[in-house]
N, C-alpha and C positions, 0 to 999 in steps of 0.2 A: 504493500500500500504506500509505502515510504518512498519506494521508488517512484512508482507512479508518480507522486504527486512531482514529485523533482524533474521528471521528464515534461510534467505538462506544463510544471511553472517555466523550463526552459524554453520548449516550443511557444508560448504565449508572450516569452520576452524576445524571441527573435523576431516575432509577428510584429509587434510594437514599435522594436527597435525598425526595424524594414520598413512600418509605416510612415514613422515619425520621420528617419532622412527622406521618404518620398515627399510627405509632407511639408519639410524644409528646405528641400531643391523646387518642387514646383512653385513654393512662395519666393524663394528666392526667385527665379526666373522672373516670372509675375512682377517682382519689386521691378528688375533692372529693365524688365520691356515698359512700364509705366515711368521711371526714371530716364530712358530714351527717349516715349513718347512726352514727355514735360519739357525736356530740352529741346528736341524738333520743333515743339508749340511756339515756339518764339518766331512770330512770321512767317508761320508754315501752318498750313492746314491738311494733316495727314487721313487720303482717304486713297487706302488702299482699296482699289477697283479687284476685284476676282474676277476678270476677265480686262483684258487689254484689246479694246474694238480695233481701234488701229496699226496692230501687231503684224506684221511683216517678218518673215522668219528667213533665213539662207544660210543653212550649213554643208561644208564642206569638211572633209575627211581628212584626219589627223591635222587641224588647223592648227595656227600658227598663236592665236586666241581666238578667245571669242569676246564679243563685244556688242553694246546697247549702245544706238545711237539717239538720240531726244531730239527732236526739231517740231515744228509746228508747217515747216514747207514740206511736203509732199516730193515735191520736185530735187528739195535738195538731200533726200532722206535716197530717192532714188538712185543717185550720183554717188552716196555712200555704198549702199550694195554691190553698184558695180566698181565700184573703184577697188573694195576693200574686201571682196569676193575674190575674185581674178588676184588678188593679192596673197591669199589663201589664208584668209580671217572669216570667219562665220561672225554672221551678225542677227541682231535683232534693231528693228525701228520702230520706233514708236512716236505720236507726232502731241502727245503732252506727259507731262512731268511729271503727275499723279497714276500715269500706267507707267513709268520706269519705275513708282515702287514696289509698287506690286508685281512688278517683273526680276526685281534684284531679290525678291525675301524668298522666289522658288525657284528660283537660277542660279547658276555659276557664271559670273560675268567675271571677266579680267580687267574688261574698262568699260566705262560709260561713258559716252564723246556726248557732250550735250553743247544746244546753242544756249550763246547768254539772254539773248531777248527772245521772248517767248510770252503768252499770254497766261492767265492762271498761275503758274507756276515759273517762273522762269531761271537761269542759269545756276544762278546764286543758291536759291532755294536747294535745286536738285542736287548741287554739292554738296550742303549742308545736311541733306536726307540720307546720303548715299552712306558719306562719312561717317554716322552716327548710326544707322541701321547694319552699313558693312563696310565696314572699313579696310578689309584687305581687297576690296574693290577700287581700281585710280583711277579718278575722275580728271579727264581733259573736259576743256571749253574752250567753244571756238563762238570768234567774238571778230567786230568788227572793228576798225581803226579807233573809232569814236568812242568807244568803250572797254580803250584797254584797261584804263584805272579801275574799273571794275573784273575785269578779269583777271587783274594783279591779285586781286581781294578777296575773287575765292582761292586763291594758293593757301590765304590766311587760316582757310576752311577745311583745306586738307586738297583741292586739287593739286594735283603732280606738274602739270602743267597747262597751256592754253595756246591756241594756235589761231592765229591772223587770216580770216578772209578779205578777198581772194586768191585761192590757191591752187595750182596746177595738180593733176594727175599725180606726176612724179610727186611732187611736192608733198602729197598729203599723204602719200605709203613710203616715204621717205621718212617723213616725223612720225608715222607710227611704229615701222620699225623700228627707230631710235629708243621709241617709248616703251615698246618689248624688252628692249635690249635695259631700260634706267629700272622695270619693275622686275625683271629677272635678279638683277643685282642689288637690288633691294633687299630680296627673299631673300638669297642668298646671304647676304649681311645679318640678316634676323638669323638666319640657323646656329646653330652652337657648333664649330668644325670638330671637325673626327678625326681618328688615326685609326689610320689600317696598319696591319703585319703586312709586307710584302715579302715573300716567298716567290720564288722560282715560276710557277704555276700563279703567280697570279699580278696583274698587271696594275705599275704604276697610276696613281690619279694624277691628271691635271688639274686638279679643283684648287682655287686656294681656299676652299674650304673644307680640305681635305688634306692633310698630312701625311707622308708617307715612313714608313719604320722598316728597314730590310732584315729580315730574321737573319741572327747569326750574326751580324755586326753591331761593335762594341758602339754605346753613343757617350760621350762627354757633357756635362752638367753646363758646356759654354754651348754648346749646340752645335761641336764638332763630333766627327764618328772615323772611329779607328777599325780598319778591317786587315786583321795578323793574315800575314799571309801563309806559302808552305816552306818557306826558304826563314820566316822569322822577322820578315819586313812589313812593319805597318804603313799602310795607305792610310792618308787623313784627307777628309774634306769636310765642306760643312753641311749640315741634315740639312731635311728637305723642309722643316720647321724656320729655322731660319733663312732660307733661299726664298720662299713666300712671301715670310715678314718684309724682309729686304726690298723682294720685288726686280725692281731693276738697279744692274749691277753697274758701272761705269770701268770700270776696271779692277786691276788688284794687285797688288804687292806680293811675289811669290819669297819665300826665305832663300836665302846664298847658300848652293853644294857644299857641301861638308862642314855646313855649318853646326854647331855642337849646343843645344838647346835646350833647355829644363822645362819639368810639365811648369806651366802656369805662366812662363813667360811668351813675348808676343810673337807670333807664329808668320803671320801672315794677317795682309789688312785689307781690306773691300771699302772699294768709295762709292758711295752714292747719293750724286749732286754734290752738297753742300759738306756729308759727313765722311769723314774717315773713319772708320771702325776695325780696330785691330782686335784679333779673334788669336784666343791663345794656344798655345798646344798643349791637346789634352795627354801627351805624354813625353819623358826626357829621351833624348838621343842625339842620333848625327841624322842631316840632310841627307839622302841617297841621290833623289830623285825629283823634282817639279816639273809641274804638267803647262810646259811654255803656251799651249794653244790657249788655254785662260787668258792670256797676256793678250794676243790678238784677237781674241774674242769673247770677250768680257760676258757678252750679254748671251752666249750662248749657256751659260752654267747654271739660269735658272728654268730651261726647258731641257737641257738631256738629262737622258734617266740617269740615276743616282751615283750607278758604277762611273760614269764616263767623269764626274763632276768631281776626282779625286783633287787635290792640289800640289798634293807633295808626300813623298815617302819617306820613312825616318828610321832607319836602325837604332831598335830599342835599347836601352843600356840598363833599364828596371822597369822591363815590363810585368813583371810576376806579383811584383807589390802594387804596380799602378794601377794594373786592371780590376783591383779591388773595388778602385772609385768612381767606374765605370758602369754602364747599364745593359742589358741585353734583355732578350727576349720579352716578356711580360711586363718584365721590374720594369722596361721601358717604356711599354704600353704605358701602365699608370703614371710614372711619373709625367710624359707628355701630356695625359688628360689634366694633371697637374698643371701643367707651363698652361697651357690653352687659359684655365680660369684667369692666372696671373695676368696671362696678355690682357685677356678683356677686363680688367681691373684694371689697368696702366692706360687702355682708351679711355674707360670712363672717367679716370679720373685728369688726363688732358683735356676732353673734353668740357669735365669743370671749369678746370681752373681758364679756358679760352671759349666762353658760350657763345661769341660772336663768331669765331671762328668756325667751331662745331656746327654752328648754324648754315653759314655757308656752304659747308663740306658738304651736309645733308642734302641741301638743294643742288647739289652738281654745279656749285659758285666753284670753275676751275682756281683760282685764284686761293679762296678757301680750302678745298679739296688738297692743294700746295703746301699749302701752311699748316693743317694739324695733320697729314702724312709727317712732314718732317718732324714737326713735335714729338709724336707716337715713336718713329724712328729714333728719335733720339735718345728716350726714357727708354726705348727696347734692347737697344746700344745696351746702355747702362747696366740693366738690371737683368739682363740673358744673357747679353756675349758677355764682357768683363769681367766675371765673376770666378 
């Protein structure tokens, strides 16, 4: 009887408990869609239509995106189809502002191309709906001469960007290409990067948001990597962690043959632009060997695969002890998902201390985008290589 009871009082508290978080995720939900809708309310009158009369549909296969265009001309709704078709973008058109809502809340839209002047609803508005309803949604506007200070103003809103009629054919699968191309790298930038093992069997990333780790070679805590050879000669270059961060390389300072070296002094230095950065050797010896085609071509060392991107070989004179402070296999895995958090703590916090700059960057202000690269570069310098 004793059991019983304790079986039913358990089953009756899982029942409870299961209802109670249903119960406080769909209030939750409920708070935040009545919290979006209060915010939207300011100038906006949200009436999602459950049917779009004016909905115009054209997909095409494995598109490039897909996209909602908003206009109130008819005429020019059709010049987007075929412009943006043939281009190999699937579209939808719709010719008012209160059916893009209701077309973004059961779609997947990449972009919504709206005009700014429009009646009921007009440009502004549908950026502010889009933004606040779906925000991984990027809203262009196209706008005419006379009203560019208003299409400067929904950037304020969360548009990505805004485009000037009149515009040619090329013209406008020109800027939307571009515009694929600024929300790809976006996402990109939002994901947290990875490290893979690379093994024999399995092939390098290009991504720089992807890091690469080659099993079986040794890595150094500066973000160089030692791979013993069969003769007792270590190959050093630098990971593919740092080759990324770096980016583009300008050239490099290879170490002098037979020169005689201690771990931690400086090995060898990579410039780029502005910064010299001297990268230390992750272990003591003599110079064997330097790889001169680095020297002539600088810029190739952050696209060949890993092996080719050696710098220079070193006869060990205490490698036994040294490899101790070294990483391989797994131990390297984690530690890199380690470096990863760090990195992104030394952006955010350039970013602080430079918001006007940061701001820039964000918007693809090349100017900006200049200025806390180098920053970021430099604090990276500091607190990964030199160490």
């Amino acid at each position: 009887m004793v059991l019983l009871i304790v079986v039913v009082t358990v089953i009756v508290f899982i029942i409870v408990d299961f209802s109670l978080r249903i119960y406080f995720q769909r209030r939750q939900e409920l708070k935040l869609k009545k919290e979006r809708e209060e915010a939207l309310d300011i100038g906006l009158k949200l009436d999602f239509s459950e049917e779009a009369k004016t909905l115009k549909r054209v997909e095409v296969k494995d598109p490039k995106a897909r996209i909602l265009a908003v206009d109130d001309e008819p005429i020019i709704l059709d010049s987007f189809r075929k412009i943006l078709v043939v281009a190999g973008y699937s579209i939808d058109t719709v010719e008012k502002g209160r059916e893009a809502l209701g077309l973004i809340l059961k779609n997947d839209y990449d972009f919504v191309f709206t005009d700014l002047k429009m009646p009921e609803m007009d440009g502004l508005e549908v950026t502010k709906a889009v933004k606040h309803l779906r925000p991984d949604i990027d809203v262009i506007v196209i706008t005419g001469y006379a009203s560019i200070d208003t299409a400067v103003e929904t950037m304020k809103f969360g548009a990505m960007d805004y485009v000037q009629k009149p515009f040619t054919e090329d013209e406008l699968i020109n800027f939307f290409n571009k515009s694929l191309i600024k929300r790809r790298d976006r996402i990109e930038r939002q994901m947290k990067p990875t490290v893979r093992l690379i093994t024999p069997s399995t092939k390098e990333s290009g991504s720089q948001r992807e890091f690469n780790v080659p099993a079986g070679i040794f890595i150094s805590r500066n973000h160089t990597w030692v791979n013993v050879e069969l003769n007792g000669t270590a190959r050093i270059g630098i990971d593919d962690f740092a080759r990324k961060i770096i980016s583009k390389i300008d050239s490099v300072e290879l170490p002098q043959l037979n020169k005689e070296i201690k771990k931690g002094e400086p090995l060898l230095a990579i410039k780029h632009n502005s910064h010299s950065i001297d990268i230390a050797s992750p272990i003591s010896g003599k110079v064997t060997l330097v790889n001169t085609e680095h020297i002539e071509h600088p810029e190739l060392i952050g696209l060949i695969p890993f092996e080719l991107s050696w710098m220079c070989c070193i006869e060990p004179s205490n490698l036994a002890d040294e490899l101790r402070s070294l990483k391989i296999g797994v131990d390297s895995i984690n530690w890199y998902k380690e470096e990863v958090d760090k990195y992104a703590e030394i952006v955010r916090a350039a970013e602080k201390r430079n918001p006007q700059v940061a701001s820039a960057a964000k918007s693809d202000a090349k100017p900006g985008k200049q200025d806390m690269d180098e920053a970021i570069l430099g604090d990276f310098a500091k607190a990964f290589l030199l160490r």
